[in-house]
N, C-alpha and C positions, 0 to 999 in steps of 0.2 A: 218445205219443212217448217222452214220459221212463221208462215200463214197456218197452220195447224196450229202452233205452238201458241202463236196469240188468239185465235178462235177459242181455243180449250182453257185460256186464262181468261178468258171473256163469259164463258161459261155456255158458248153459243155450239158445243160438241158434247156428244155425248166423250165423259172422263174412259179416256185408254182403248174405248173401242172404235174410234174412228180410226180408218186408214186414207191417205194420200196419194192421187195416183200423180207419179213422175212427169216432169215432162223436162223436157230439154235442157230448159233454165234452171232446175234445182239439179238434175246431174250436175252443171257444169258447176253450180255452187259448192255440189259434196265433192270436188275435186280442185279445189279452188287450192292454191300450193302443194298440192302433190306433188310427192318427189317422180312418178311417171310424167307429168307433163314434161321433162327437161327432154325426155324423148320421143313422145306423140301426143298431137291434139287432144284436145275434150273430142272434139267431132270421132274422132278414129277410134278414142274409147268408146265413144259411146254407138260408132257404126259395128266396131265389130263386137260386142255385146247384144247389140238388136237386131245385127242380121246375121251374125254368125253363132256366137254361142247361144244366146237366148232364139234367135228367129228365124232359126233354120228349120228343115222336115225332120232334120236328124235330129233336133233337138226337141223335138215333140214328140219321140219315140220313147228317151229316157225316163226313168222315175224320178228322177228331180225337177226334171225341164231344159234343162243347159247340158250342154255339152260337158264332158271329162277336160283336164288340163290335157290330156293325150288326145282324145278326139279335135279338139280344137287345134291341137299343133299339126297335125297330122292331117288336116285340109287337104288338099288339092290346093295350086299355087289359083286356080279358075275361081276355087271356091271363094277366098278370102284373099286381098289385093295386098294386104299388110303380109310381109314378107317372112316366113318361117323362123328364123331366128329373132323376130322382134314379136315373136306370138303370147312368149314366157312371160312379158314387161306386162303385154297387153290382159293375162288371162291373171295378174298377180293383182292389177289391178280393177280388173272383174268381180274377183275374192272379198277386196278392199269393199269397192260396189255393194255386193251383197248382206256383208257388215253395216254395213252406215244404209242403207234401205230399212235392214230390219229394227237398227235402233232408231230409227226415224220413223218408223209405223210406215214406210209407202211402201205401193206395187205399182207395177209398170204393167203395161200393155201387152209386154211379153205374158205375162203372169195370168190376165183373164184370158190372151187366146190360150195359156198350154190347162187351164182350167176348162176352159170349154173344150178343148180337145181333148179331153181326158174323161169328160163326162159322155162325148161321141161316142169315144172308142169302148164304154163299158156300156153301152144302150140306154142310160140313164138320160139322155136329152130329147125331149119329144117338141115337133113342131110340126106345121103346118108342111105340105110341100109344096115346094118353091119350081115352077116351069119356068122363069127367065132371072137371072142376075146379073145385074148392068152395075159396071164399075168404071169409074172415074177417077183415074188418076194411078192406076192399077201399079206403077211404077213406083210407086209411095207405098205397098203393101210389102212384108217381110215373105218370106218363103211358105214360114208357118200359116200366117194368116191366110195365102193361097190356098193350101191344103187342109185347113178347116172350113 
């Protein structure tokens, strides 16, 4: 966010219409004293955010993208490792998340797969067809991106 913010006072952006895509390091920046940290990592926000509310199948189903605060509590203990009663901290600070994304002009990675998968599921994406896909690292991919 703060490399945006000097690009655009540098005058090397187009003014309001650039956006910023996420990555690890500025999550853990827009959470930098949060009152959540006193009880879970940045990491933990930011796993169950990209694989659970934002990067799950289920959540490429809704019309937002993410999961409900009830869909999300409401896992399977399989589904998500962070333990049901601490889902509340987790999804309060997801909300937070969302807020501070939007006033910062970024999007994450969740954002272009449930775009892209939103533009699948209404026939609107044309491409070439694909007979083999080889993936590397495949362990590194959210649910979502599986399933797109």
């Amino acid at each position: 966010a703060a490399a945006a913010r000097q690009r655009r006072q540098k005058g090397n952006a187009a003014p309001e219409a650039r956006r910023e895509l996420l990555t690890f390091e500025m999550f853990e920046q827009l959470f930098q004293g949060h009152k959540t940290l006193r009880s879970l990592s940045v990491s933990t926000l930011y796993r169950e955010a990209f694989s659970y509310i934002k990067g799950s199948r289920e959540a490429m189903k809704t019309k937002e993208g993410y999961l409900s605060r009830d869909e999300y509590i409401a896992l399977a203990s399989k589904m998500s490792p962070l333990p049901a009663e601490m889902r509340g901290v987790a999804y309060d600070a997801f909300e937070d998340y969302l807020r501070k994304k939007r006033r910062h002009r970024l999007y994450d990675v969740c954002d272009v797969v449930f775009h892209l998968f939103t533009q699948v599921r209404q026939g609107e994406v044309r491409h070439s067809p694909l007979h083999r896909v080889i993936i590397d690292e495949v362990q590194d991919l959210t649910m979502a991106e599986l399933a797109l």
